[in-house]
C-alpha positions, 0 to 999 in steps of 0.5 A: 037551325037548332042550338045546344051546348056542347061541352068544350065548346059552349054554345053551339048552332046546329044548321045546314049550309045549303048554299058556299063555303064556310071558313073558320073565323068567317062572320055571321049573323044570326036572330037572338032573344033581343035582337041581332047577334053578331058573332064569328066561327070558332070551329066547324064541326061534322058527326063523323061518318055513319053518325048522327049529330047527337052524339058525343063530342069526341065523335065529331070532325073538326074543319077549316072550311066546308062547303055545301051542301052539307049539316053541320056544327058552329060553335062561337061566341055569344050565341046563348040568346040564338033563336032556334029555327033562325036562318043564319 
């Protein structure tokens, strides 16, 4: 898991769903700098095709769900404390 910023979304969790489906307002919780963050999925988003996720945000796909096995982007609240390479 990697996190970044992402303008128009803030702080933003990179991670691979190894395992079930994600849905938009889905909670989760990840390890932060002080503690447990508790924080919810305000959009999921993919590279589109033929991209990497180290591109701009205009070349990302948007989803209402996603199912695994697949990498992919969260973006919610409250995640500028998330601890990189934390399971989620």
């Amino acid at each position: 898991m990697d996190v970044k910023k992402i303008e128009g979304h803030g702080i933003t969790v990179d991670a691979i769903l190894i395992n079930g489906i994600l849905k938009e307002k889905d909670k989760f919780v990840i390890m932060g700098m002080t503690g447990v963050i508790k924080s919810y999925i305000k959009a999921i988003l993919t590279p589109k095709p033929m991209k990497e996720q180290r591109t701009a945000l205009t070349d990302f796909d948007h989803h209402k769900d996603i199912h695994a096995a697949i990498g992919l982007k969260i973006a919610g609240p409250d995640l500028d404390e998330a601890l990189a390479g934390s399971a989620i």
